[in-house]
N, C-alpha and C positions, 0 to 999 in steps of 0.2 A: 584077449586079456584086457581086464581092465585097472585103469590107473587113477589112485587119488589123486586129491587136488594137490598141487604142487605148493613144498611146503616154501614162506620165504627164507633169502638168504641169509643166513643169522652168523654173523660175528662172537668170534669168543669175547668177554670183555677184557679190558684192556683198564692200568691204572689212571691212563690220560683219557677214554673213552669214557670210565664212568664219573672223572671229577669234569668232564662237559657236560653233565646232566644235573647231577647234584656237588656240593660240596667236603671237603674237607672236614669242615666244620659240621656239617651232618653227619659224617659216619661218626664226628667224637663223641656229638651229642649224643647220637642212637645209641650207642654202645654203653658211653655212662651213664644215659639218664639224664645228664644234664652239661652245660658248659662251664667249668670251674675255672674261673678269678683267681684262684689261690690254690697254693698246692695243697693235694689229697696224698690218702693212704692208698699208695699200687694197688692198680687192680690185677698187677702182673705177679704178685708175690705178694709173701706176707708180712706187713710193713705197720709196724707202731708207731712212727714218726712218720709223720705226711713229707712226699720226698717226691710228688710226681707233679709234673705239673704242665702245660700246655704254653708254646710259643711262637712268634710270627718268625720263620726262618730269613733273613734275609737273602742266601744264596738261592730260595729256591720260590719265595714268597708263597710257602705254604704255610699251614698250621703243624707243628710237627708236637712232638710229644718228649721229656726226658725226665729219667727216672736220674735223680743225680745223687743216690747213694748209689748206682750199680755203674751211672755215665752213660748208659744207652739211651740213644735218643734213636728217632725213629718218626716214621711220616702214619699217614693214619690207618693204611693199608698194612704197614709193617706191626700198627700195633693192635689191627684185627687177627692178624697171622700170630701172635703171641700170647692173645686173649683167648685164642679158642684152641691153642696149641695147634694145629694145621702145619703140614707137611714142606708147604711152599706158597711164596707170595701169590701164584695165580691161583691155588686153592683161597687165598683171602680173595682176591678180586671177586671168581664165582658166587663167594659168601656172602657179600655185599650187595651184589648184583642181585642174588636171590632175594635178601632180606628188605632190599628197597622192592622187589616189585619191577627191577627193569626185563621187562620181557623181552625187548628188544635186543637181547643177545641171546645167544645161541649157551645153552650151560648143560653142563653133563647133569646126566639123572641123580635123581637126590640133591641134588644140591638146591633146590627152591625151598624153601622154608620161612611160614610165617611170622609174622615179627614177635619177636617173643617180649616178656617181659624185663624191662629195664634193669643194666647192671647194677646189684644195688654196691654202693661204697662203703667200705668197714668203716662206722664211726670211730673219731677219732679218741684214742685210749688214752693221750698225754698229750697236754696243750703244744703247740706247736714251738712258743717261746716259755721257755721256763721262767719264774719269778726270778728277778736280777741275772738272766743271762742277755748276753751281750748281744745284738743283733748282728748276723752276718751281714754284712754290704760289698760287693764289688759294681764296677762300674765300666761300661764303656762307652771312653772317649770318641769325638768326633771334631774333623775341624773347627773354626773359628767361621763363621758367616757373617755376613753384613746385618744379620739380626742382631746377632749377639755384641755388636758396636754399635749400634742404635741405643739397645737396653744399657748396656755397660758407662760408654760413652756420651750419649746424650742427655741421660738420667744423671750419671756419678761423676762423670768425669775420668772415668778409670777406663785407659788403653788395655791392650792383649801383654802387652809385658809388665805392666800393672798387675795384673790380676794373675798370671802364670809364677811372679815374683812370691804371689800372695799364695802358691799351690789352689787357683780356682781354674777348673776347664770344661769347656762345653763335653756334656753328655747325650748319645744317642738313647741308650737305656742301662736300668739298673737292675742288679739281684738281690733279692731280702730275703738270707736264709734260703739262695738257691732258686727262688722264680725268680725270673726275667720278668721285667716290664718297660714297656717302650716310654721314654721320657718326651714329656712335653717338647715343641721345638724347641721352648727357650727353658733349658735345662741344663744346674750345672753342679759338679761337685766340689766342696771345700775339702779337700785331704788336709789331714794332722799326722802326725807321729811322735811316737810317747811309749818310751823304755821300749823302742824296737817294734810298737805294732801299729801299724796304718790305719786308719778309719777313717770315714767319711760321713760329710752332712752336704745332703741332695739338698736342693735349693729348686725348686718350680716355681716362680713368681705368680703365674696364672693360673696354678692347679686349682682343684678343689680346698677347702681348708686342710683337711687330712692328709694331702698329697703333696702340701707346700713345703713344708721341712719333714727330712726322714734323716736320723740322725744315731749314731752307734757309739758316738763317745761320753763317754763317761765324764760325773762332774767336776772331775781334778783336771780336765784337759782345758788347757788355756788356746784362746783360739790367737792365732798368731805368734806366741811364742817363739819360736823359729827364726820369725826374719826381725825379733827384736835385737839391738844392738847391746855386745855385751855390759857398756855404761852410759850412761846419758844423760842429757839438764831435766830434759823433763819425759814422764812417761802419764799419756790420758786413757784408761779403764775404761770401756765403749761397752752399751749396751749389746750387741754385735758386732760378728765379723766384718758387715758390711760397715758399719759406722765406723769400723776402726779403719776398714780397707781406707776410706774414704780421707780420714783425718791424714794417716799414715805418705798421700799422696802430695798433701798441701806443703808438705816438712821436708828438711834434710834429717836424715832420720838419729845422727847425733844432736840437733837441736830439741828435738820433738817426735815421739812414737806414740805408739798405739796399739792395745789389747783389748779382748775381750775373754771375758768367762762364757759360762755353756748359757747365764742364762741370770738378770737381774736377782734372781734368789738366789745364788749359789754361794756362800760362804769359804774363801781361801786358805787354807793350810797354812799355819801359824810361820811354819820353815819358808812357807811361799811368799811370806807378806814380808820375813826378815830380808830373804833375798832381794826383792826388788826394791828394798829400804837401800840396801847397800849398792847398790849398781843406778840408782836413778836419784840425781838429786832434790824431784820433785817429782809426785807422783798425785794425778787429779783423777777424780770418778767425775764423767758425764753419762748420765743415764738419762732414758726417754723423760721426757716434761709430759706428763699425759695430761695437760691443761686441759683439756675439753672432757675427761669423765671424775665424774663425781668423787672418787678416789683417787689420789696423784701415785698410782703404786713405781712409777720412777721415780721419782722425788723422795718418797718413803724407803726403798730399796738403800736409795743412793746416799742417804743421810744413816743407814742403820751401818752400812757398808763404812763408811766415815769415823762415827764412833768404833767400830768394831778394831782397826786399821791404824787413825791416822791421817788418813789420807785427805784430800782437800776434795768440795763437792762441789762441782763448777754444772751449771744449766743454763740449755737455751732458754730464753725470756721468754714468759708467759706473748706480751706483743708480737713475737714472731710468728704464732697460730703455725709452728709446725712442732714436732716432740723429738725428732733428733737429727743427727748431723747428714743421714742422707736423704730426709726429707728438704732439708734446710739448705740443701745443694741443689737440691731437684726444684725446688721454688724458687733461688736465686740463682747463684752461681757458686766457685770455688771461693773467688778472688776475695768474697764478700764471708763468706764460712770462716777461711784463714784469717781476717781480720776480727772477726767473732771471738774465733776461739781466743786469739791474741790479748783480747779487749777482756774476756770473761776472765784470765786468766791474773791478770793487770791487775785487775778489781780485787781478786780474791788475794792477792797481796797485798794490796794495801789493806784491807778490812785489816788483815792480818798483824797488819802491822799498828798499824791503830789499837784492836786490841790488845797488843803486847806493850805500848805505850802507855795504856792507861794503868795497866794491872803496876 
């Protein structure tokens, strides 16, 4: 009797045996065609709002997958098992195993099959943010590092109970409308709240342009609000949270506070402007000095905001070659900013006064 050649010993695959070969990230490519950034339209159901989307697991430091209209998440082997409807996860392993080409395991018959062509994804039927709808944002926190007191600290002058006073806290990553993305090391959220609903503005200092602020409030929301005192001598309107943060630290905050709007353009509600009339006995706009471009649009901002208001228009000095108060900390110091503001403030009542002497 004669005997063939002896065939070798082949292993069934295994989900740890075949992400030693290839990746994670290759079955998801293979399967959609491509690696999506941003969430898509399920390819597990049928979905008009793009609601799927791909992320780095921390518990498992895989790539995993969640559909967060349905909440199913799932690793990539679970979402070949779903994709092609199959019986059980080691029918996905076999499936994979076929469709790369690992010959090196052992797979029951039939189950080899050539790579077919790429899932295609239903284009998208409804943009994914509606015109004037609100961005979703959640965030999660992460300790405090010696980073984030280097940036904070060394730059601003502002400690970790400085800035937690202020609702600011380092982030590992954040969600837009349900994707997750991993935030820069030095990454941090400013929360608000206003008539009961939370929001945030991501703050990346080193991101890309597009990735440095991500921001979900709206332009009635006052940033700082909150930790202003209910009356006070004086209140200074900051181009930014951060500039307000900044001033807010040099002051006992019954002598001297600080606010800001969403954003130099943003125009204040009539009821808003009466309120802070009555609770502040003085109330100054400092907006950027954009001394170095050809249009001063702080200065122009800050003077339009002025007439509109009331309010008094106090600016760093062209000579100081910086445009606001936490540059102007970051080039000097506090000790020198606190005296500034003092000194601008000085000024702009005497002018004041003088004018009204002459009239």
């Amino acid at each position: 009797m004669g005997f063939g050649k002896a065939q070798p010993n082949k292993r069934l695959p295994t989900g740890d045996e075949i992400l030693r070969i290839i990746s994670e990230v290759d079955v998801f490519e293979y399967y959609l065609g491509f690696l999506p950034t941003n969430p898509i339209s399920s390819p597990l159901r049928e979905d008009i709002n793009p609601s799927f989307s791909l992320f780095l697991s921390d518990k498992y430091s895989q790539l995993f997958y969640k559909d967060f209209s349905t909440g199913e998440v799932g690793d990539c082997f679970i979402f070949v098992k779903r994709l092609f409807n199959l019986a059980t996860k080691t029918d996905a392993f076999n499936k994979v195993a076929g469709d790369f080409g690992l010959n090196q395991f052992r797979l029951p018959s039939g189950s080899i099959s050539a790579p077919s062509t790429k899932l295609k994804i239903p284009e998208r039927k409804t943009p994914r943010i509606k015109p004037n709808e609100r961005l979703r944002i959640s965030v999660r926190r992460r300790e405090w590092k010696l980073r984030d007191k280097n940036f904070w600290y060394k730059k601003y002058g502002l400690n970790k109970e400085q800035l937690e006073y202020c609702n600011v806290y380092p982030i590992s990553h954040y969600f837009v409308n349900g994707y997750c993305t991993e935030a820069h090391s030095k990454a941090y959220a400013f929360v608000e709240e206003k008539d009961g609903l939370q929001t945030f503005k991501i703050y990346q200092p080193y991101a890309e342009k597009e990735d440095k602020w991500i921001n979900n409030n709206d332009y009635s929301t006052w940033e700082l609000w909150t930790q202003m005192p209910n009356t006070g001598n004086i209140l200074v309107i900051c181009s930014s949270r951060k500039d307000a943060m900044v001033i807010k630290s040099l002051f006992p905050s019954e002598l001297l506070t600080a606010c800001s709007l969403q954003s130099e353009h943003v125009n204040p509600k009539e009821s808003v402007v009466d309120e802070l009339r009555n609770r502040f006995k003085e109330i100054y706009i400092l907006y950027d000095n954009d001394f170095n471009k050809s249009t001063n649009h702080g200065r122009i901002a800050g003077q339009k905001l002025s007439e509109m208001t009331g309010f008094r228009q106090i600016e760093i000095p062209d000579g100081c070659q910086v445009k606001d108060p936490s540059d102007y900390i970051e080039e000097f110091d506090r000790d020198s900013l606190a005296r500034l503001i003092k000194r601008l403030i000085e000024e702009k009542r005497s002018n004041i006064q003088k004018q009204e002497q002459k009239q």
